[in-house]
C-alpha positions as CSV (number, residue, x, y, z in Angstrom):
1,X,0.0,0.0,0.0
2,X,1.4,3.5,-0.8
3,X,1.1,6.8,1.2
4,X,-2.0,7.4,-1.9
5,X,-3.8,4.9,-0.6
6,X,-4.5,6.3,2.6
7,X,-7.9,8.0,3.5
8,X,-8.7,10.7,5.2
9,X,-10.6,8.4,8.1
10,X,-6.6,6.2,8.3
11,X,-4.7,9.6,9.7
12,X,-2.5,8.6,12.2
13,X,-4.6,9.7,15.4
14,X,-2.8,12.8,17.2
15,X,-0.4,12.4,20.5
16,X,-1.8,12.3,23.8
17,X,-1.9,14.9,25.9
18,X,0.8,15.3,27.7
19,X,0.4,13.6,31.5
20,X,1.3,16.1,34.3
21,X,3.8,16.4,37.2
22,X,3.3,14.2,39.9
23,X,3.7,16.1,43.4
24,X,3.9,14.3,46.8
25,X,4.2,16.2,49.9
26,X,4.3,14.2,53.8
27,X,3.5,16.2,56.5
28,X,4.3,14.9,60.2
29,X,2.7,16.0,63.1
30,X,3.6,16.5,66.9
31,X,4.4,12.7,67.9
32,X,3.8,13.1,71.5
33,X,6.9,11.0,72.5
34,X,9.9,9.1,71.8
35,X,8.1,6.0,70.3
36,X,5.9,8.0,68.2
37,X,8.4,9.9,67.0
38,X,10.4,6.9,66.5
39,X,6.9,5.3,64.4
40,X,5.9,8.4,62.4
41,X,9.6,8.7,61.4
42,X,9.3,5.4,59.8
43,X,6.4,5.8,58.3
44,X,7.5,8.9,56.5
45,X,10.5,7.5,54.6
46,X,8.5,4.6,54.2
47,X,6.2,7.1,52.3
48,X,8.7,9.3,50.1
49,X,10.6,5.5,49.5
50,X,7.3,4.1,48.1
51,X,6.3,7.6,46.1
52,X,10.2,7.5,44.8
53,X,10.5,3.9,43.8
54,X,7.6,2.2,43.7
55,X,5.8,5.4,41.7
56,X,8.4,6.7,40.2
57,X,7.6,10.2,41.6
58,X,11.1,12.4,40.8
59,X,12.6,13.2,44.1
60,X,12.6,16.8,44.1
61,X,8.8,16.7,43.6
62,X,8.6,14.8,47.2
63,X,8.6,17.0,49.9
64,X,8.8,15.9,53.8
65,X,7.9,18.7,56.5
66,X,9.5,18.7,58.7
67,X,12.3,19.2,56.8
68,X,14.8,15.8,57.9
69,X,17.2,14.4,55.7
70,X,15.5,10.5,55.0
71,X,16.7,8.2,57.8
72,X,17.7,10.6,59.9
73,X,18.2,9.8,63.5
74,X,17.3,13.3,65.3
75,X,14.2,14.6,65.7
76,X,13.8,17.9,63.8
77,X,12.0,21.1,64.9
78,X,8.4,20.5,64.8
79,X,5.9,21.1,62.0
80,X,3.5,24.1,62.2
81,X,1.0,25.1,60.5
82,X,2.7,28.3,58.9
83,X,5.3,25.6,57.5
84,X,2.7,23.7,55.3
85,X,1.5,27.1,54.2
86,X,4.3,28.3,52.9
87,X,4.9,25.3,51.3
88,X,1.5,24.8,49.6
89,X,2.1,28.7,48.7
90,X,5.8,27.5,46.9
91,X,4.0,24.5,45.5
92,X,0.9,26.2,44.1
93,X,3.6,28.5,42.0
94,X,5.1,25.3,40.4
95,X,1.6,23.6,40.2
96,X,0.4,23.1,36.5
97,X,-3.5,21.9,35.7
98,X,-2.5,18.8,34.3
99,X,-0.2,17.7,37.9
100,X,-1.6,15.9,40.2
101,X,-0.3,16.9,44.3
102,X,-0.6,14.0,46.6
103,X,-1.0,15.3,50.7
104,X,0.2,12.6,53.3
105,X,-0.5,13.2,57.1
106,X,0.9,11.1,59.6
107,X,0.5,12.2,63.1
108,X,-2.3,12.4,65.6
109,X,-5.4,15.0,64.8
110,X,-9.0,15.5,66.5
111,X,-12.7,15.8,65.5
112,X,-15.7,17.0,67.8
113,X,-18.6,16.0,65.0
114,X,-17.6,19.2,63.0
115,X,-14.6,20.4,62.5
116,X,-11.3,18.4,62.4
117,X,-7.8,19.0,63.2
118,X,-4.3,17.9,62.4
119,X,-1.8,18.4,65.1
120,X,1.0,20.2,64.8
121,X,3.5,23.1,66.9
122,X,1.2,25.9,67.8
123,X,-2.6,26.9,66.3
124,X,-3.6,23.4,64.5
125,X,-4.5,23.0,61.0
126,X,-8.5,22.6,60.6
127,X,-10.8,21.9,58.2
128,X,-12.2,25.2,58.1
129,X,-12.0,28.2,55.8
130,X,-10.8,25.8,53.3
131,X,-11.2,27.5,50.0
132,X,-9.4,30.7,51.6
133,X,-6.4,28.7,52.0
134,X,-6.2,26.1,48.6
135,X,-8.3,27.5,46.1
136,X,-4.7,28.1,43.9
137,X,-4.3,24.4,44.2
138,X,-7.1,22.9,42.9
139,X,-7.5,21.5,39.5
140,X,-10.5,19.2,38.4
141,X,-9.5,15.2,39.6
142,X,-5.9,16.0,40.2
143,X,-5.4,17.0,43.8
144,X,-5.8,13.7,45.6
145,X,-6.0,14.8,49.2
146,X,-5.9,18.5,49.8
147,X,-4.9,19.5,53.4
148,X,-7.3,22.6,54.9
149,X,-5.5,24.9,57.0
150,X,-7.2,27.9,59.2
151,X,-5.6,30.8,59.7
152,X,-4.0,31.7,62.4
């Protein structure tokens, strides 16, 4: 068959859209005490490990707050709340509509039948006012699990 032969209905269908970024942040909060500290550790490399390996997530789109380098022995200073602000701030900036931004908590939180809270150094993170705080990070489907902060 030669290139005259081909109809109009045989074009070669057109390229995909391009996927987007893939974004994971893990967010841990107050442990309470050695052993939980020890545990939420764990479970937090174990996280950035499995987004990094397993998902093939590039590394420098995995962010761990607190800050720690992975495996690290000490504990470092505690998460707030203005900490995973400013970082969803940063993030939002890099943030295209096709990327998809994957929130992990691992800590302790509360709920009293309406609002919830994630536990962190100082004024906790709620569900409330949400929209005020991640409106520039939503994109239809593509934010798995979006963390709502309060302000202060």
């Amino acid at each position: 068959m030669c290139s005259s032969d081909l109809h109009a209905s045989e074009e070669p269908e057109p390229p995909a859209a391009a996927a987007g970024r893939r974004w994971g942040v893990i967010l841990q909060g107050l442990p309470g005490d050695a052993a939980h500290a020890r545990a939420f550790r764990t479970v937090c490399d174990q996280l950035r490990t499995w987004l990094v390996e397993s998902l093939e997530f590039p590394r420098e789109q995995v962010v761990a707050l607190p800050e720690t380098a992975e495996g690290a022995a000490e504990q470092p200073a505690p998460l707030t709340a203005e900490m995973i602000r400013s970082t969803l701030t940063d993030l939002a900036a890099k943030l295209q509509p096709a990327d998809t931004l994957w929130v992990f908590t691992v800590g302790h939180g509360s709920h009293d039948g309406r609002r919830a809270w994630f536990h962190v150094a100082g004024p906790d993170p709620s569900d409330v006012r949400s929209e005020e705080h991640t409106s520039e990070l939503q994109s239809p489907c593509n934010l798995v699990c979006r963390l709502l902060l309060e302000k202060k």
